[in-house]
C-alpha positions, 0 to 999 in steps of 0.5 A: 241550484244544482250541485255536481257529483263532487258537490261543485256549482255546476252552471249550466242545466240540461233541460227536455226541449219540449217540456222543459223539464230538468233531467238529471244525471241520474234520469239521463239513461232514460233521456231521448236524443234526437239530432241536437236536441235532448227530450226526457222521454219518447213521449216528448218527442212523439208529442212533439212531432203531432203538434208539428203536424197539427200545426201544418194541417191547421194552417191549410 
């Protein structure tokens, strides 16, 4: 359960979209946006865009 600054329930969490890790409030400086999506690191989204390309390779 994750309680907001003024110790209300807040719904909703903001997770890394590659490795789904929570980022909370206090990490999200630290957070990468890139388009729509958050990632908690660069290292996410580095990751994220070899494994793409892993992917296609694999597939030729």
């Amino acid at each position: 359960m994750k309680f907001a600054p003024n110790k209300l329930y807040v719904e909703s969490y903001i997770k890394c979209h590659n490795c789904g890790v929570l980022i909370y409030e206090a990490k999200r400086p630290e957070a990468v946006m890139k388009g729509e999506e958050i990632y908690c690191s660069q290292w996410c989204v580095d990751w994220e865009e070899d494994r793409t390309k892993r992917h296609a390779a694999a597939a030729e």
